[in-house]
N, C-alpha and C positions, 0 to 999 in steps of 0.2 A: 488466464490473466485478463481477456477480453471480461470476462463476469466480474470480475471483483472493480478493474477499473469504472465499469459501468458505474456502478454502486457508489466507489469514493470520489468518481470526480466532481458530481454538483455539488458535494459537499462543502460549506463553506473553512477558510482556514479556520475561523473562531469558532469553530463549533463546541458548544460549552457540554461537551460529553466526552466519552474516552471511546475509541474505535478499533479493539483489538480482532487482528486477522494471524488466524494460526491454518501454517498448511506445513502438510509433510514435505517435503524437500531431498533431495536425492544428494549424499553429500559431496558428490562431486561440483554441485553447485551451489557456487558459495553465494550467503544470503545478501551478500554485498549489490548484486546484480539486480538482486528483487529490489531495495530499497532503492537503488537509483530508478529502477522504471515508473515505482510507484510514485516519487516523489515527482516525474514528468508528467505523471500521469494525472495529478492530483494536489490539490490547495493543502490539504491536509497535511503539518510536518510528519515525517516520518523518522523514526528511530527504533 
């Protein structure tokens, strides 16, 4: 999680590109959890 936040957080929110992040996932945890830390993590909307 430390690497990828690196990566998306100077990212500006307008960034006029598409930013797809695919990881394997354990399915006891649910992606719910990723998408709130990313989006604390980071300008970028997340969905």
């Amino acid at each position: 999680m430390e690497a990828l936040s690196r990566v998306l957080a100077p990212l500006p929110a307008d960034l006029p590109a598409t930013v797809l992040v695919a990881l394997h996932q354990d399915p006891a945890n649910p992606a719910g959890r990723l998408m709130a830390i990313l989006a604390r993590r980071s300008a970028i909307p997340s969905s």
